[in-house]
N, C-alpha and C positions, 0 to 999 in steps of 0.2 A: 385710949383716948379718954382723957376726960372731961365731963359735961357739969357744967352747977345741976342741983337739984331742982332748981325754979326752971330751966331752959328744958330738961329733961320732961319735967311733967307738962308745962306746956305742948312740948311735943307728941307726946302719948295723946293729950287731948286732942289736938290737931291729926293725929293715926288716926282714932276712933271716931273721929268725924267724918272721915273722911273713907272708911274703913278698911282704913292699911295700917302696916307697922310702922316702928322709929325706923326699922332697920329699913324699910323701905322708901321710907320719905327721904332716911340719908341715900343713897342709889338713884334716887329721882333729880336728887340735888348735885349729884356729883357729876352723874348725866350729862346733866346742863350746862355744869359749869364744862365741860368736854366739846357739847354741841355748841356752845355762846365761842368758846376760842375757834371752833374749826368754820364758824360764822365770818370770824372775825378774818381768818387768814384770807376765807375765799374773798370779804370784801376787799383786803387790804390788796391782794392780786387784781381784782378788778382796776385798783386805780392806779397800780403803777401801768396795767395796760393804756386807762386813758390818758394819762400823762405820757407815756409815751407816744400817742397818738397826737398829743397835742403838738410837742417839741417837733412833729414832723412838718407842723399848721406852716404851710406860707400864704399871706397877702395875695400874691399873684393868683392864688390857685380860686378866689370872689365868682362866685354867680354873677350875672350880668343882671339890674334889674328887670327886665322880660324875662330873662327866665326864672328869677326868684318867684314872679309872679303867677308866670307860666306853671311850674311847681304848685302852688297855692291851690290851682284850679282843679288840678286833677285827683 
C-alpha cells in the first residue's frame, strides 16, 4: 500500500494523540467500514419487510373513528 508522506505523518500525529498506532487506526477504520455495510444490509432488510407489509395494506381493513379514539385513550 502506498500512502503520500504528508497523509502518513498526519496520521502518526493523530496515533500519538490518541495513543495508538497507524496500524491500528487502519483496523479501526476498516472495522467500520465492515460494521457501516452490515448496518446497512440490516436496514435495507428492515424495509423491504415494511414494504412488504405495506403492499398487504387494504382500505377495508380502517378503524372505525370510536375506536381510533377508543385506542387514543388507553
Amino acid at each position: 500500500m502506498s500512502i503520500p508522506d504528508d497523509v502518513y505523518r498526519r496520521a502518526r500525529i493523530l496515533a500519538a494523540e490518541r495513543g495508538s498506532s497507524v496500524s491500528a487506526l487502519v483496523s479501526e477504520f476498516l472495522r467500520s467500514l465492515s460494521e457501516g455495510r452490515d448496518e446497512f444490509s440490516r436496514l435495507e432488510a428492515r424495509q423491504r419487510r415494511i414494504q412488504d407489509e405495506i403492499r398487504h395494506f387494504s382500505a377495508r381493513n380502517r378503524l372505525r373513528r370510536d375506536e381510533i379514539h377508543d385506542r387514543a385513550v388507553r
